[in-house]
C-alpha positions in Angstrom: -1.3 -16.6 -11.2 1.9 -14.6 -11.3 3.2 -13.1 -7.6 1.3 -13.4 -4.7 -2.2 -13.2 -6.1 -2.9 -16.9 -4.8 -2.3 -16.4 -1.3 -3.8 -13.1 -1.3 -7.2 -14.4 -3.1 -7.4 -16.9 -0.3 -7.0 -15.3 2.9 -6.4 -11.6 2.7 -6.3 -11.2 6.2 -3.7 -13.6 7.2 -1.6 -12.5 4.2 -1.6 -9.1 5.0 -1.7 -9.9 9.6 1.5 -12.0 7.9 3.3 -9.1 6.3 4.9 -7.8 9.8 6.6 -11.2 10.5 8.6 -10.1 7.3 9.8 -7.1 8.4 9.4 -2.8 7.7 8.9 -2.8 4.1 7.3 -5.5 2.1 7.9 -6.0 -1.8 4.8 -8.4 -2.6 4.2 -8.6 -6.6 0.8 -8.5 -8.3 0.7 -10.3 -11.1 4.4 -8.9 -12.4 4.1 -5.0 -10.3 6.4 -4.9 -7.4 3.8 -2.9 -4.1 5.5 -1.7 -1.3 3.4 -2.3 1.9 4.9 -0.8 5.3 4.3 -2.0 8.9 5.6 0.0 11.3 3.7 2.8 11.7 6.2 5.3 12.3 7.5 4.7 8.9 4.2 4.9 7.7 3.6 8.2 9.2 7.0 9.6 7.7 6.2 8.3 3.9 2.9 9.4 4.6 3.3 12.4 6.4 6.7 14.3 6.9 8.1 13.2 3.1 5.1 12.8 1.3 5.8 14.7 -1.5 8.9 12.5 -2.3 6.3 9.3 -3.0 4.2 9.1 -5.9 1.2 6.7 -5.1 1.7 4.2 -8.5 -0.7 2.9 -11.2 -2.4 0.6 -8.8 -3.9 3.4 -7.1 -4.3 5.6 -10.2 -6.4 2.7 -11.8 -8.1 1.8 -7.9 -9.0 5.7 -6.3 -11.6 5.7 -8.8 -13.1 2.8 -7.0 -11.7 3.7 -2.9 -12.7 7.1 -3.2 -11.1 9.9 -1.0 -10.0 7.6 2.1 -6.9 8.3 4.3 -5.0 6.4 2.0 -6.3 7.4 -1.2 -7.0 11.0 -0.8 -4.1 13.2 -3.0 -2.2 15.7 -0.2 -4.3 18.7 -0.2 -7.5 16.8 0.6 -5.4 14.4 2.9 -3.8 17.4 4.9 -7.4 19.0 5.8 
């Protein structure tokens, strides 16, 4: 496995509970994509949020939503803003 798929397949909790040891904005790599995770939650609300339309949300998430549905996380910025 290429990245951090191992220790992700094994424990996804403790390897994402680990992430905030590791500081604001995490670069993990599935198989060879770089995904930004962030872990303080003011940051989160500002990319989420206040700059929104500044982020795009990638090709993991084009190739996921289909499966996550309309979540917080998932849903595009007009459904997200109702």
């Amino acid at each position: 496995m290429v990245g951090h798929m191992g220790p992700l397949m094994r424990n996804p909790f403790d390897f994402f509970a680990d992430l905030r040891a590791s500081g604001n904005v995490i670069k993990i790599y599935i198989g060879k994509r770089p995904i930004y995770f962030l872990t303080n939650a003011r940051l989160a609300h500002q990319v989420l949020v206040k700059d929104a339309r500044s982020f795009r949300k990638g090709m993991v998430w084009e190739a996921v939503h289909p499966l996550s549905g309309n979540g917080l996380l998932a849903s595009g910025r007009e459904l997200h803003r109702r």
